[in-house]
C-alpha positions in Angstrom: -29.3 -28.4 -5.1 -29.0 -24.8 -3.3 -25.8 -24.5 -1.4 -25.2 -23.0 1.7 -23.9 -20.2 0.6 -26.4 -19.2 -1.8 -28.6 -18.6 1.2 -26.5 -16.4 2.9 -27.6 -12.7 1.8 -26.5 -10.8 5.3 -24.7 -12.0 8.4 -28.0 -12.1 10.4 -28.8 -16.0 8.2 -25.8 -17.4 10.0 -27.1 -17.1 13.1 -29.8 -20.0 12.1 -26.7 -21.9 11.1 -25.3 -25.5 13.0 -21.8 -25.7 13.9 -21.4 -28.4 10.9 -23.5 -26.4 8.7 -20.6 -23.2 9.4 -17.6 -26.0 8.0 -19.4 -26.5 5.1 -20.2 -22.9 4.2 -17.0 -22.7 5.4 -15.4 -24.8 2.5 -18.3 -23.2 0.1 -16.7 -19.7 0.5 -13.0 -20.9 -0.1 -14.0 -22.7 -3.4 -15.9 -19.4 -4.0 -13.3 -17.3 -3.7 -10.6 -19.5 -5.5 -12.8 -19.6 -8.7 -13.8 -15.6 -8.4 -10.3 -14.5 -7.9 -8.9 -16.5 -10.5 -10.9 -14.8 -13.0 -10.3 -11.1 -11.4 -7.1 -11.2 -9.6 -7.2 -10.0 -6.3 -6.2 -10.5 -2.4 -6.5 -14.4 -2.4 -4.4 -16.0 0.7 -4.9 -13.1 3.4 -9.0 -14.1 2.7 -8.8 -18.1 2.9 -7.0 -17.5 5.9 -9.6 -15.5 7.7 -13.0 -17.8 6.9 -13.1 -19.2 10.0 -12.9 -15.9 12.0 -15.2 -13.6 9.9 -18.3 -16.3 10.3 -17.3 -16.3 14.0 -17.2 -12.6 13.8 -20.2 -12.4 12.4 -21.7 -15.0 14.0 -21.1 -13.6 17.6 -21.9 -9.7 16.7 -24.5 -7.9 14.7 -23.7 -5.8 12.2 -24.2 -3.1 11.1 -25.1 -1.9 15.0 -21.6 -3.9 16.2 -18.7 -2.1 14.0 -15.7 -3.9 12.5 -12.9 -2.2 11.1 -10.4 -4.2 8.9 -6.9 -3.2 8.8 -5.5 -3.0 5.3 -9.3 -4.8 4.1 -7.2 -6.9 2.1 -8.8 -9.3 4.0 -12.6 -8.3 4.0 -13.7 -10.6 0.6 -15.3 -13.1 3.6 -16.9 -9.9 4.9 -18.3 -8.9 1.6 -19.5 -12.2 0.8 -21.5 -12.1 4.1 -22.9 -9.1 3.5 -24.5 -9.1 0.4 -22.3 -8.7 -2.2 -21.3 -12.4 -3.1 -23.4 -11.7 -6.6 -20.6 -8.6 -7.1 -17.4 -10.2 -6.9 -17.4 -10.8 -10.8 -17.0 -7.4 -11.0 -13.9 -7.4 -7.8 -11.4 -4.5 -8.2 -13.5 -4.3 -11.8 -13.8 -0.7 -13.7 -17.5 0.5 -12.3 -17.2 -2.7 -10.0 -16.6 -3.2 -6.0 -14.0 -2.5 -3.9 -11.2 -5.1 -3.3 -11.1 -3.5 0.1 -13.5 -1.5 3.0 -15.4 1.3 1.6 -18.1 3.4 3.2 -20.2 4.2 0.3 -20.1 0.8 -0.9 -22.0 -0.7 1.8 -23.6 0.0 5.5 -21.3 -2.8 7.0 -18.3 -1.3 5.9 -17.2 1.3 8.5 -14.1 2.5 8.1 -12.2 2.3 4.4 -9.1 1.5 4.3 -6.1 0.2 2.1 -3.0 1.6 4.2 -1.5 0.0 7.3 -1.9 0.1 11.0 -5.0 1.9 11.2 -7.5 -0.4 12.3 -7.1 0.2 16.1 -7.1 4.2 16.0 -10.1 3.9 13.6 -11.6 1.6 16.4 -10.7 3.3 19.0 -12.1 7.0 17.4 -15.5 4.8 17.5 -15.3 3.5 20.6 -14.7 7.3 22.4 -17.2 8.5 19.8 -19.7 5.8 21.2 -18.9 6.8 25.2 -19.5 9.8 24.6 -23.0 9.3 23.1 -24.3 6.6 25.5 -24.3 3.8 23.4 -23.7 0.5 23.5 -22.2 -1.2 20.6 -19.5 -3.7 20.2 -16.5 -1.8 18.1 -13.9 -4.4 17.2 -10.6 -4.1 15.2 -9.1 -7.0 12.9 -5.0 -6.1 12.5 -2.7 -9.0 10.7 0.5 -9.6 12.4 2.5 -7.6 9.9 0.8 -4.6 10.6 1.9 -4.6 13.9 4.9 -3.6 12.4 4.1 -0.4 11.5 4.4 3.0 14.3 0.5 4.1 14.6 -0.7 0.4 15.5 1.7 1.1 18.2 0.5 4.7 19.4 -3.5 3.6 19.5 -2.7 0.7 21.8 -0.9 2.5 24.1 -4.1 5.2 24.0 -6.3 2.6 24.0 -5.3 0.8 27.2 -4.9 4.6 28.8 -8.8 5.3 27.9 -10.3 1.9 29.5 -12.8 1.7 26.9 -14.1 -1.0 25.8 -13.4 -2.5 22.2 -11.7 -5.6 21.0 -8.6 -5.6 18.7 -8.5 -9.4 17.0 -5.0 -10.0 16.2 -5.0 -12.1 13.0 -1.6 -13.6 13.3 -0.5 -15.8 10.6 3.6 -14.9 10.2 3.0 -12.8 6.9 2.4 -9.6 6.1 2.7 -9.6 2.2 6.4 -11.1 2.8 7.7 -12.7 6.0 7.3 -10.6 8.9 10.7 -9.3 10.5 11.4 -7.8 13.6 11.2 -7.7 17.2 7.4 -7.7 17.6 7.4 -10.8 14.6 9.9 -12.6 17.5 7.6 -12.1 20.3 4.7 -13.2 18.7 6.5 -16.4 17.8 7.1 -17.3 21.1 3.7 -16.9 22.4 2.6 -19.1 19.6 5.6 -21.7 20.2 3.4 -22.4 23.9 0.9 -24.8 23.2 -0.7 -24.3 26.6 -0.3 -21.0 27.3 -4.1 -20.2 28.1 -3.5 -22.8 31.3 0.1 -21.5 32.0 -1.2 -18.1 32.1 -4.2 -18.9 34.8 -2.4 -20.9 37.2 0.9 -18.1 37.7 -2.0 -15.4 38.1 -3.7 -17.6 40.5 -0.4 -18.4 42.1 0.7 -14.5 41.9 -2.7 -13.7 43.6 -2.0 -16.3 46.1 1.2 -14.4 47.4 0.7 -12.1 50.4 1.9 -8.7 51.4 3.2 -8.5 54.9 5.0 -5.6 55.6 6.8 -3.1 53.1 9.7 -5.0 52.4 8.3 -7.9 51.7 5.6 -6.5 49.5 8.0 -4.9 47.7 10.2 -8.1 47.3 6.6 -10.0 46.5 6.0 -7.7 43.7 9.2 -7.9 42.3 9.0 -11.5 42.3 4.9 -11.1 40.5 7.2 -8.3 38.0 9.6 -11.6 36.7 6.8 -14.0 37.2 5.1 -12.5 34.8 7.6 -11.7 32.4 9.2 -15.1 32.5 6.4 -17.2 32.2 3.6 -14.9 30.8 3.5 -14.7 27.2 1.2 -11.8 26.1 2.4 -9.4 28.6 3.6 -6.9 26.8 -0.4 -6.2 25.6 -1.1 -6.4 29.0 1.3 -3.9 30.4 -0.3 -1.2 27.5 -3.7 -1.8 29.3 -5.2 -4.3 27.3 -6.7 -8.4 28.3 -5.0 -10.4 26.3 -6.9 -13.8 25.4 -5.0 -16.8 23.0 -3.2 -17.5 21.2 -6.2 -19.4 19.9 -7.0 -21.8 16.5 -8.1 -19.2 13.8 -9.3 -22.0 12.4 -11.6 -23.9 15.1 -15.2 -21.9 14.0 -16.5 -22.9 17.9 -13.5 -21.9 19.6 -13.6 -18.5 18.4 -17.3 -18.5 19.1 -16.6 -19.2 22.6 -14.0 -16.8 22.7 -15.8 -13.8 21.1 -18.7 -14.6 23.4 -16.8 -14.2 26.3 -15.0 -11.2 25.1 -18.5 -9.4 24.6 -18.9 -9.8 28.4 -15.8 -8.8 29.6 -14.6 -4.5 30.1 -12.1 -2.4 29.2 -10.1 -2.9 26.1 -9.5 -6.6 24.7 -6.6 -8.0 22.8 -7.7 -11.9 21.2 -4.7 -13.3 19.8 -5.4 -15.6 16.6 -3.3 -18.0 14.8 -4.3 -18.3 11.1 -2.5 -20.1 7.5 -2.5 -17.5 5.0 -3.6 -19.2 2.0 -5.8 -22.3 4.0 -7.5 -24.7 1.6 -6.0 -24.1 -1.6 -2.6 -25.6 -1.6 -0.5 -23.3 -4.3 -1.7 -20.2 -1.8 -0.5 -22.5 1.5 2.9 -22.7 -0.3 3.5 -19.7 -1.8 1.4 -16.8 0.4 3.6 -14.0 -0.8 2.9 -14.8 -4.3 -0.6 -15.3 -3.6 -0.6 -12.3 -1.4 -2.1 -10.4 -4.4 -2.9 -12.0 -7.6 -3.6 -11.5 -10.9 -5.8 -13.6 -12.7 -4.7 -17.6 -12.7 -5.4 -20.5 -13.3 -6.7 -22.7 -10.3 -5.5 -26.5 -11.2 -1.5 -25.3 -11.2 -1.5 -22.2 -10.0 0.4 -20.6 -12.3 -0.5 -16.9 -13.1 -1.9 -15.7 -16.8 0.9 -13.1 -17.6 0.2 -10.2 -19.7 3.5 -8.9 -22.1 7.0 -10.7 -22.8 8.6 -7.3 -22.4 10.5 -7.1 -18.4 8.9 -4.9 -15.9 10.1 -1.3 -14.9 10.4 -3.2 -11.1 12.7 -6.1 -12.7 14.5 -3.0 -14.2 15.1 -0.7 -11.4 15.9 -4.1 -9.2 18.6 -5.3 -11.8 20.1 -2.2 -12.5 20.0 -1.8 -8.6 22.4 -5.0 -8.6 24.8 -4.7 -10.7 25.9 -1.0 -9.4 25.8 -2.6 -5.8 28.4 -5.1 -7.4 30.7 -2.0 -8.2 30.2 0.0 -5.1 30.0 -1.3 -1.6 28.2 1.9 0.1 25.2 1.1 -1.4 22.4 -0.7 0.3 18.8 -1.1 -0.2 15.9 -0.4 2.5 12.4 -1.3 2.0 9.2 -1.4 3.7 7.8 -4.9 4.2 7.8 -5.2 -0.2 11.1 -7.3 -1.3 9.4 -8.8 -4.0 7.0 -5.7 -5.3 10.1 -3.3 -5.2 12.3 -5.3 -7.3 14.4 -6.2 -4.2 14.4 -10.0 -4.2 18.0 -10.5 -5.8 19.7 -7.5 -3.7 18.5 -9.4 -0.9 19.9 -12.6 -1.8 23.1 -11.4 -3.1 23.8 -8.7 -0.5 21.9 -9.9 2.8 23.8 -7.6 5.1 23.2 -4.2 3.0 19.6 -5.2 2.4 17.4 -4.2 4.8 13.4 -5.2 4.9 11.7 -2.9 8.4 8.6 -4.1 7.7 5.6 -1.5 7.4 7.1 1.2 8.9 8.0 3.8 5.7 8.9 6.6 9.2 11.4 4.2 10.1 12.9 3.2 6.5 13.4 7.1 5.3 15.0 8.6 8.9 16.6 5.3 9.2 17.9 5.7 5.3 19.3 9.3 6.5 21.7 7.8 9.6 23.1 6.0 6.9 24.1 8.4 4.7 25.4 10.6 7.3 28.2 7.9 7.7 28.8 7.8 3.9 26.5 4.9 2.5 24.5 5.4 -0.5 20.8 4.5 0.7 18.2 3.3 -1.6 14.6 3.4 -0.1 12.4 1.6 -2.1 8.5 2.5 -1.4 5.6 2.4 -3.7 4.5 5.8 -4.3 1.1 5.2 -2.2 2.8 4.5 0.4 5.6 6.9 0.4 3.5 9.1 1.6 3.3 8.2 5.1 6.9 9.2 5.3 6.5 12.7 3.9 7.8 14.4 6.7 10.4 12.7 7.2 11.1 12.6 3.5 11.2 16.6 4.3 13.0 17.2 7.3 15.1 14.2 7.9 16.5 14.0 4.4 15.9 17.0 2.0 16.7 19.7 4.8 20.0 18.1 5.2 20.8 17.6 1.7 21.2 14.1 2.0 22.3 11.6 -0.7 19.4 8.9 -0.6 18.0 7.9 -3.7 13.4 7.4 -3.2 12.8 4.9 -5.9 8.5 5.3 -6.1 7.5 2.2 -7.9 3.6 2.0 -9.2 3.3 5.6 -9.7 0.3 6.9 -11.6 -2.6 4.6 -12.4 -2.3 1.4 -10.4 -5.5 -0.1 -12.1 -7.5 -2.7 -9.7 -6.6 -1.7 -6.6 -8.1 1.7 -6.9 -7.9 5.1 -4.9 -6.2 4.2 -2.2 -3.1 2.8 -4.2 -3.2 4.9 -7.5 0.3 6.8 -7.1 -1.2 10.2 -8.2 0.4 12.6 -6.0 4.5 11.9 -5.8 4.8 15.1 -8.3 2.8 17.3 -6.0 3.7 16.4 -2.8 7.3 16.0 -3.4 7.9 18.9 -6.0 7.5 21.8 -3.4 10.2 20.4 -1.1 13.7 22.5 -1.2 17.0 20.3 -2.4 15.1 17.4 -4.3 15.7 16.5 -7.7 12.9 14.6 -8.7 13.0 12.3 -12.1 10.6 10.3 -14.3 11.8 7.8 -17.3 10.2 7.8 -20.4 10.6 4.1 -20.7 12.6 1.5 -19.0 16.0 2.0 -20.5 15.7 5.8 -19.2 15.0 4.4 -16.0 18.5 2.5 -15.7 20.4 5.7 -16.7 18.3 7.3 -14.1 19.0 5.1 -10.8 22.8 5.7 -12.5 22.6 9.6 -12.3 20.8 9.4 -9.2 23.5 7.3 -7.1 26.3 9.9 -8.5 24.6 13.2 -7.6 25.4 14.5 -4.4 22.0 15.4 -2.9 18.3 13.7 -2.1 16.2 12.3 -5.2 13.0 10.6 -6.3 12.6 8.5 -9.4 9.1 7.7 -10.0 8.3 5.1 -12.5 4.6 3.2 -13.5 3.6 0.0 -12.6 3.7 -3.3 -15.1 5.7 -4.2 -18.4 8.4 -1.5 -20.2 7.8 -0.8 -23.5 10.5 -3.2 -25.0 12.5 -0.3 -26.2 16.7 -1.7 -26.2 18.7 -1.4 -23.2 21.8 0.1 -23.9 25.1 -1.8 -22.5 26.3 1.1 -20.6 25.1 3.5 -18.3 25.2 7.1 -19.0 24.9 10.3 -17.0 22.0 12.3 -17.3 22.5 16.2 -17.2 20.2 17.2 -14.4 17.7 19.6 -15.3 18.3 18.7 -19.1 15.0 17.6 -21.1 15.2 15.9 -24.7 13.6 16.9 -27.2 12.2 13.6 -29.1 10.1 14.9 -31.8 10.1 18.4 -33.3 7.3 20.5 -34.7 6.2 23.9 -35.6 2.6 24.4 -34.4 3.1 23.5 -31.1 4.8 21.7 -28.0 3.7 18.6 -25.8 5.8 18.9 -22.5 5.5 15.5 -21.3 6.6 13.3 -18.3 7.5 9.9 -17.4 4.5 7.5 -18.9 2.9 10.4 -21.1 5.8 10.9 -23.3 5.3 7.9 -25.6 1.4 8.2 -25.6 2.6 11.7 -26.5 4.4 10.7 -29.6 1.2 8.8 -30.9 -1.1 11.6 -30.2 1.3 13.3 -32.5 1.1 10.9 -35.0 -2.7 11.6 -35.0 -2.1 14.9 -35.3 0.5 15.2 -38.2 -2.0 13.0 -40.4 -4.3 16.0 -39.9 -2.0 19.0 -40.7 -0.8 19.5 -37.3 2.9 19.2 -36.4 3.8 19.0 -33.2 7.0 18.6 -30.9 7.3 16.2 -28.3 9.9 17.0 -25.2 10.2 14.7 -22.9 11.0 16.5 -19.9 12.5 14.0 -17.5 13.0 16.1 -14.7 9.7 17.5 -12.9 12.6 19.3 -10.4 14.7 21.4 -11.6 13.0 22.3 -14.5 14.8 22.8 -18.0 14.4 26.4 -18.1 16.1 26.9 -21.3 14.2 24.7 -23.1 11.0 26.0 -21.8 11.9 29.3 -22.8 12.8 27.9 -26.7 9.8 26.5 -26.9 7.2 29.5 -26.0 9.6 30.9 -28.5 9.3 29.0 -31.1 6.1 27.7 -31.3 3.8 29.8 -28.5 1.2 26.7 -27.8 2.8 24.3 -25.0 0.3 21.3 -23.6 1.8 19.6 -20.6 0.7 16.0 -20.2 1.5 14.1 -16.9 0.1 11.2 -15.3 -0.6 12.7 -11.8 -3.0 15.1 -10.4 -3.1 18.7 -12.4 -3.4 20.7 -8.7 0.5 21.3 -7.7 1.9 18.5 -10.1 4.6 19.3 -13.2 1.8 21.2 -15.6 1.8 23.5 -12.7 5.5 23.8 -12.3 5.7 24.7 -16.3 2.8 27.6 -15.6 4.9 29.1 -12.3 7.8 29.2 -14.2 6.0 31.0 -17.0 4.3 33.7 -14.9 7.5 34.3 -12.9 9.6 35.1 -16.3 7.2 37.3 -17.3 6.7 35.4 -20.8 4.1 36.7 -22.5 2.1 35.2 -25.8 2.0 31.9 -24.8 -0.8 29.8 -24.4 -0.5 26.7 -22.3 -2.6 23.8 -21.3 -2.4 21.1 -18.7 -3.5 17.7 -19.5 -3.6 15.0 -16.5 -6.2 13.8 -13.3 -8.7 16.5 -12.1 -9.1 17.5 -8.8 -10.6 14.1 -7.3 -9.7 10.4 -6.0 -9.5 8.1 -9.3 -11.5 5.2 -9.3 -10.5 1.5 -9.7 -10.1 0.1 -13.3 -7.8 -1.3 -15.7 -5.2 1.7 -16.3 -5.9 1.6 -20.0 -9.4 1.9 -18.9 -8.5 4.7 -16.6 -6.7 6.8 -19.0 -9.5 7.1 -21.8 -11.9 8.0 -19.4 -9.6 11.0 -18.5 -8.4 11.4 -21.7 -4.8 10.8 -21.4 -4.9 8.3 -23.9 -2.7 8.8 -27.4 -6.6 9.9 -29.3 -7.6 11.9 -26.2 -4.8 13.9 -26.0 -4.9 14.3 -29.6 -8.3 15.7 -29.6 -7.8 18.2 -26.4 -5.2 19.4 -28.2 -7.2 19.9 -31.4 -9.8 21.5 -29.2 -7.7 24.1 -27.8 -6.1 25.5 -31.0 -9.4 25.9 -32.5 -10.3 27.7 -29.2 -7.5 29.9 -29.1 -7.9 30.6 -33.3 -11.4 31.7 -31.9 -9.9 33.9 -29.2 -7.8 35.8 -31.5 
């Protein structure tokens, strides 16, 4: 028997739908997604929280004319089931597969991508003005979570968006996560308007009563509005949207399908901008999600009776690493304390937390906030540790710049999930911390070769008196032994691993060991070849650069990061500056484009930064160079 999902191919066959016949798909998708995911990993409890409100969504407006921007996307899988792509999702966050969030070239319902926070409203509200301006008509609405109110820009496009008057609606999904628990003043607030279980009737009997008040004589309609000022505030929950310009409606059932119709209805009639508040369970209908809606926040592939996720390697991960290591130094010096940006768990944080709650310090997505906050601590002698993903340590780069490297300041930028991310794709592939970072004046900047380099790294870096970045790759070490003690690194110092006479690999971070098989591959064909791992991208080991274009003239750098501005091109500069001549060098890493989604192991042969890629680029260019000469 045909469900009634099956006959759902775009949002325009709901509108034929019951209200009964909505719960049932409603149930359909959530047992649809639980099996998909399971199989791909993926964004599972932000998208069984939202059922209910995307069929209302899409229920009430039509796209693709109406335009709906999701913030983050990681909880559009309801949207893309909608809209023709429920045949796709065996292929979700897939090599050659679709996206696990918004993107524009994937489909015409998909408006805005995304993957980053807080940018749903200014997205919105660019449409909106963009629409005024041409005359038309269409519904632009914006779907933000709770927790990315906690980041700065959300902030700045509601206060522009109540000065315009436009219309648009900004549906604030509010279900007390982000990917951990949301802190904060705003995640406070929000509580208390949900804590008033009749607020929609509250809030129309004081404005009837305020409206009810008259204003006789100057005084008195100053002491009447003074009285309609604490009225408000006392008794008004949802006031604070209203002050910034907006109607604020809720907070409502996210998960009562006619109530939101209602609601959405009535907000398509109404002007001006629109806040609709909207309680939601992260994680509804699947009870291991319900529980635990951090660790089904994003998933890897599970299995659906227990829960319980299919790991892949025994060996710890370079985030278990850095967070250990980070623990037991805290133990031995007090000044230290950890900041992060709404990512305990993902940075390796958890246990600092536990064990040091008042030097931990979690300021939801706001990575402004965590660096320049980060700097006022180390101007009174603490030794911060700001712990970002690399991704998203860019949207703290001037601060980063100005805030801590212009002052020399001692805070250590731990950049977890550098290079190749794998499923999430472009927007979370840490492929620019070497470019973006390298040019900036006082910043030692470090990459381990494996995870027992990193630990000897977070060491150096919390005894050297300055600003610097450690970037390390997402997922297991290499099971390499973890020496007992730490030990300080030289800065600037590279180590020469493997030596050779034909030529050099100059590698970095990740590269180094695929380096030393490439090598292997080599060697069986004639070809020796030294390995340096390079460890520091900034400063460079100058010295051993030098030895090398001595000694063997053919250098190949090999980094996991984009070739435009990254450590290849650091090697080249240096080069040119010195005036070496008779030395042939070639870069090896990403070209000059976003990088797809796809397993990393996937991702690297296709570039050829793979062990029998590099191997055969390096092959390649010593027969081209024989040729030259």
């Amino acid at each position: 028997m045909k469900t009634i999902l099956e006959g759902i191919d775009k949002p325009q066959d709901l509108k034929k739908l019951s209200h009964e016949q909505i719960k049932l798909l409603a149930e359909e998708i959530r047992h649809f997604l639980i099996c998909s995911v399971s199989k791909t990993g993926g964004h599972l409890a932000p998208n069984l929280g939202v059922v209910e409100l995307t069929l209302a969504i899409h229920k009430v407006f039509n796209s693709p004319i109406d335009k709906i921007v999701w913030d983050v996307g990681h909880q559009s899988y309801v949207h893309k089931v909608l809209t023709g792509r429920r045949d796709g999702f065996a292929t979700l966050r897939q090599f050659g597969g679709i996206s696990g969030f918004p993107k524009i070239s994937e489909s015409v319902h998909d408006f805005f991508g995304t993957g980053h926070s807080s940018t749903s409203i200014s997205a919105a509200l660019g449409m909106a003005l963009a629409r005024d301006i041409a005359g038309d008509k269409e519904h632009i609405l914006a779907v933000i979570g709770d927790g990315s109110l906690t980041g700065g820009q959300a902030y700045e496009a509601l206060n522009h968006a109540g000065h315009t008057g436009t219309n648009m609606i900004v549906i604030l999904n509010d279900n007390e996560m982000s990917i951990a628990k949301n802190v904060g003043a705003m995640s406070e607030y929000l509580s208390k308007i949900r804590t008033e279980p009749k607020y929609t009737k509250i809030k129309q009997d004081i404005e009837f009563l305020l409206r009810r008040i008259p204003a006789i004589g100057e005084s008195v309609a100053k002491t009447v509005e003074r009285v309609k000022d604490s009225l408000r505030y006392l008794l008004v929950p949802g006031v604070l949207f209203e002050e910034l310009g907006f109607n604020y409606i809720g907070p409502i059932d996210g998960h009562n399908f006619q109530l939101l119709s209602e609601v959405l209805e009535k907000a398509k009639k109404m002007q001006g901008p629109i806040l609709i508040h909207v309680l939601t369970c992260k994680g509804k209908g699947y009870k291991p999600a319900e529980c635990n809606p951090d660790k089904f926040h994003g998933v890897g592939p599970y299995c659906i009776e227990s829960g319980e996720v299919i790991k892949n390697g025994n060996t710890p991960t370079y985030t278990a690493i850095f967070g250990d290591t980070l623990l037991h130094l805290a133990k031995q010096d007090k000044r230290i304390v950890a900041i992060t940006a709404a990512m305990p768990e993902g940075t390796g944080l958890k246990k600092f937390a536990a064990e040091f709650p008042k030097r931990f310090f979690d300021v939801g997505i706001a990575e402004q906030n965590a660096v320049t906050m980060a700097a006022g601590m180390a101007t009174k002698g603490m030794r911060p540790v700001v712990a970002l993903y690399s991704t998203f340590a860019q949207r703290a780069y001037d601060q980063i710049l100005h805030d801590i490297c212009l002052q020399k300041l001692p805070v250590l930028f731990a950049l977890d999930r550098a290079g190749i991310v794998g499923e999430d794709g472009p927007t979370h592939h840490g492929l620019f911390d070497y470019s973006y970072l390298r040019h900036i004046p006082n910043l030692t900047i470090m990459a381990p070769k494996d995870e027992n380099e990193l630990r000897h790294m977070v060491f150096t870096a919390l005894n050297t008196n300055g600003p610097v970045a450690i970037r390390y790759p997402r997922g297991n070490g290499l099971g390499v032994p973890i020496d007992q003690s730490l030990q300080q690194l030289t800065i600037g110092v590279a180590d020469e691993v493997k030596n050779g006479t034909n030529m050099a690999f100059l590698a970095v971070g990740s590269m180094v060991e695929t380096c030393i098989e490439a090598r292997e591959i080599l060697a069986s064909e004639g070809i020796l070849a030294s390995v340096i791992n390079a460890r520091f991208i900034k400063p460079l080991d100058e010295q051993m650069i030098r030895k090398v274009c001595k000694n063997v003239g053919i250098i190949i750098t090999v980094e996991e990061n984009i070739l435009a501005g990254g450590f290849g091109s650091s090697v080249l500069e240096y080069i040119h500056d010195q005036n070496i001549d008779g030395v042939n060098v070639l870069r090896l890493g990403f070209p000059d484009q976003f990088i797809e989604q796809g397993a990393r192991k996937q991702i690297l042969e296709k570039y050829g930064l793979h062990a029998a890629g590099i191997a055969s680029a390096a092959k390649s260019y010593i027969q081209k160079i024989k040729v030259r000469c």
